[in-house]
N, C-alpha and C positions, 0 to 999 in steps of 0.2 A: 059359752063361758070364755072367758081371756085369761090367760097366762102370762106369767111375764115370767120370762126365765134364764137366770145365771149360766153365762158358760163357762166359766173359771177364766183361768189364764194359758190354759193348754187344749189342745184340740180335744183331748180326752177329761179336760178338767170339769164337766159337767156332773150333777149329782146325781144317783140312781134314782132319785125321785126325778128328780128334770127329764131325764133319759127319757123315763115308762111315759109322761105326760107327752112330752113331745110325740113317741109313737105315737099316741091314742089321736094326735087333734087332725082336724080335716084339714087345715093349714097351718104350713110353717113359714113363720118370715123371720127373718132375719134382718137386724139392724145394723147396717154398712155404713153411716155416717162418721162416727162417733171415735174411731181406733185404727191404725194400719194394722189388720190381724197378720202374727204370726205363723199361721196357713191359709190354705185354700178353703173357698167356700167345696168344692169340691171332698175334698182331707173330711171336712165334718160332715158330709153329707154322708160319709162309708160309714160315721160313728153311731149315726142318730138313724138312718135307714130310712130316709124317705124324700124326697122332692124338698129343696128350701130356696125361699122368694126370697132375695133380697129387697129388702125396704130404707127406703132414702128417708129424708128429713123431711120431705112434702107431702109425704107417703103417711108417714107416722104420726105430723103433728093436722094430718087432714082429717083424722080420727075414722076415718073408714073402715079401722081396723076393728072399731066401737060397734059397726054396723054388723060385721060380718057375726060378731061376737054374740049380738042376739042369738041370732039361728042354731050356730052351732060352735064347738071347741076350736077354739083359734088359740098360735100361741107366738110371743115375739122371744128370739131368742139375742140377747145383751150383753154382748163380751165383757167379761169380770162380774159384779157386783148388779144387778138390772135392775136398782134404783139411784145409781150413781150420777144420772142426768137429770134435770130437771124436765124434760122431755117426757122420762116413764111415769116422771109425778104426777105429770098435766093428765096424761096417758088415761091413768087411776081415778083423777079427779071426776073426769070423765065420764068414768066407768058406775061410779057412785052416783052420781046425776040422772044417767040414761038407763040406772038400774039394773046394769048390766053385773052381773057378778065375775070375780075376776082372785085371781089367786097370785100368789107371787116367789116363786123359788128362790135360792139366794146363794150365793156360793163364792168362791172368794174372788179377792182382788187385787188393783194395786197398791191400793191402801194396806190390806194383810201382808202383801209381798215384799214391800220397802224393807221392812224389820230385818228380811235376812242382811242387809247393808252393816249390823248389828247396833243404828241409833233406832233408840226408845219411841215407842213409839208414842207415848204420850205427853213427848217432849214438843211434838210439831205444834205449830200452827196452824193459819188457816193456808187452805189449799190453792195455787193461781195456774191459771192456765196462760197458756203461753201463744196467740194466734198467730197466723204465718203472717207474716208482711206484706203490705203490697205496694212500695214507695212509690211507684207509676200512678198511683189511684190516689196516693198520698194518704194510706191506711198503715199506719206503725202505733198502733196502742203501745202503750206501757205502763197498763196498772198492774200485770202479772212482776214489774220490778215494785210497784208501791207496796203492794202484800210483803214483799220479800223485807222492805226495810222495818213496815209495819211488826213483824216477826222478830226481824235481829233488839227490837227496841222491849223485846222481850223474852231475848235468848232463845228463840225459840227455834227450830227445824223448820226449811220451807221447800213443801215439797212442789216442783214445777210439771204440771202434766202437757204434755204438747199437743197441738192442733195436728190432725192426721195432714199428713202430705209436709209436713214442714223436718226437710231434712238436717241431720244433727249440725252440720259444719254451718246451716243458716243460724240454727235456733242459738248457737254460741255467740257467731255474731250478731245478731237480736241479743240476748243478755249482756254483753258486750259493752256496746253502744246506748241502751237503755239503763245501766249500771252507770253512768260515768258522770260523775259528780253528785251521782245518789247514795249508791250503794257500796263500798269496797267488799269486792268477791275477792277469796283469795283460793282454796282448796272446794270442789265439789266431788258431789258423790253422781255417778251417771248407771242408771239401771238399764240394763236391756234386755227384751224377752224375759223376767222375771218369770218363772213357775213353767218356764219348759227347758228343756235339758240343753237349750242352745244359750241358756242366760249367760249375762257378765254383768259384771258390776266393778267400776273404775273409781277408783280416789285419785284426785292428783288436782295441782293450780289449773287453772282454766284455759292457758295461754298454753300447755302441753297437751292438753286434751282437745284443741278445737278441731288436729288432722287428724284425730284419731274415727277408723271407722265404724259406727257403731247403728245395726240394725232395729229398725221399727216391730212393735212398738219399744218406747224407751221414755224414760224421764230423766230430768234431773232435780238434785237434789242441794240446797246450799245448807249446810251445817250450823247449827246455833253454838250457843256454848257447848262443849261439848264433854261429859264426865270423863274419867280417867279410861272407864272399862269401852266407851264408844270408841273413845281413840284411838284403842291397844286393837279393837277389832278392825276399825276400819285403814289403823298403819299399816297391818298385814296386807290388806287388799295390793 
């Protein structure tokens, strides 16, 4: 049987049900592509008590995890939310085809975690991801700025999740430069480490917060219209 299992957003944020399954299975993998985790593979490994395999994108999307699954209890373990990728979907689809049966734990994210920022959360939009650059290759997308304008044309919240490895003082200059003559950015919201005791969370104009330093994982956030009571929370910040 296959598992797909939440680990929250803290080394301890997994659910007592996730825990006991994870003991029970013959293999644990772990999905490494997808988050700069705020511990060690190491740190979860004292949590969960047993051997964990990291598992890359060739690894996961080569479906051999499908195989294993036959024989015996395998389980992937998915920092935040373990259907938050299109990846676990494929995963699943998979699993339904090759008859394989397959369960899925669920636990929180960064989606639940934004809110402590205190904007609403069913103010946002759609969600963009932000990928690293690579001007040498001549790879600079920017549709993660078209959602954002797609968004403001309907007041909306646009939350930007970032590509692992892309560090904060790049990804401003990426929004930056991809903003300029699209989008006028004036105040964001920048989350980091959400849901463990080392979070912060920063409001300020863009242009003060690009030296400021701030550890993986993180997001940012650009603000839609904003109600009286978001504002009053997030002026405190």
């Amino acid at each position: 049987m296959l598992y797909l299992i939440g680990l929250g957003l803290d080394v301890k944020g997994i659910s007592t049900e996730g825990l006991a399954i994870a003991k029970k299975c013959k293999k644990v993998y772990l999905e490494n592509y997808t988050v700069d985790f705020p511990y060690s593979i190491e740190q979860l490994k004292e949590v969960i008590g047993k051997k964990i395999i990291p598992a890359n994108r060739e690894f996961v999307e080569g479906l051999g995890i499908i195989d294993e699954a036959r024989k015996k209890d395998v389980c992937l373990l998915v920092y935040g939310s373990p259907l938050s990728a299109t990846t676990h979907i494929t995963l699943l689809e998979e699993a339904k085809k090759c008859g394989v049966r397959y369960k899925v734990i669920y636990s929180a994210s960064i989606l639940d975690a934004v809110a402590e920022t205190g904007l609403q959360l069913y103010k946002f939009g759609k969600i963009a991801s932000m990928p690293k650059w690579n001007k040498e290759k001549n790879f600079t997308p920017e549709s993660f700025i078209d959602i954002v304008n797609e968004n403001n044309s309907i007041k909306a919240h646009s939350l930007i999740l970032i590509d692992i490895g892309l560090e904060f003082g790049s990804a401003i200059e990426q929004l930056i430069e991809s903003s300029s003559g699209k989008v006028k950015i004036g105040k964001i919201v920048v989350c980091s480490r959400l849901g463990t005791k080392h979070r912060k969370i920063s409001y300020d104009f863009i242009e003060k917060l690009k030296n400021k330093k701030v550890d993986a994982p993180y997001c940012i956030i650009i603000p839609g219209k904003l109600h009286f009571v978001e504002k009053e929370v997030l002026e405190k910040l």
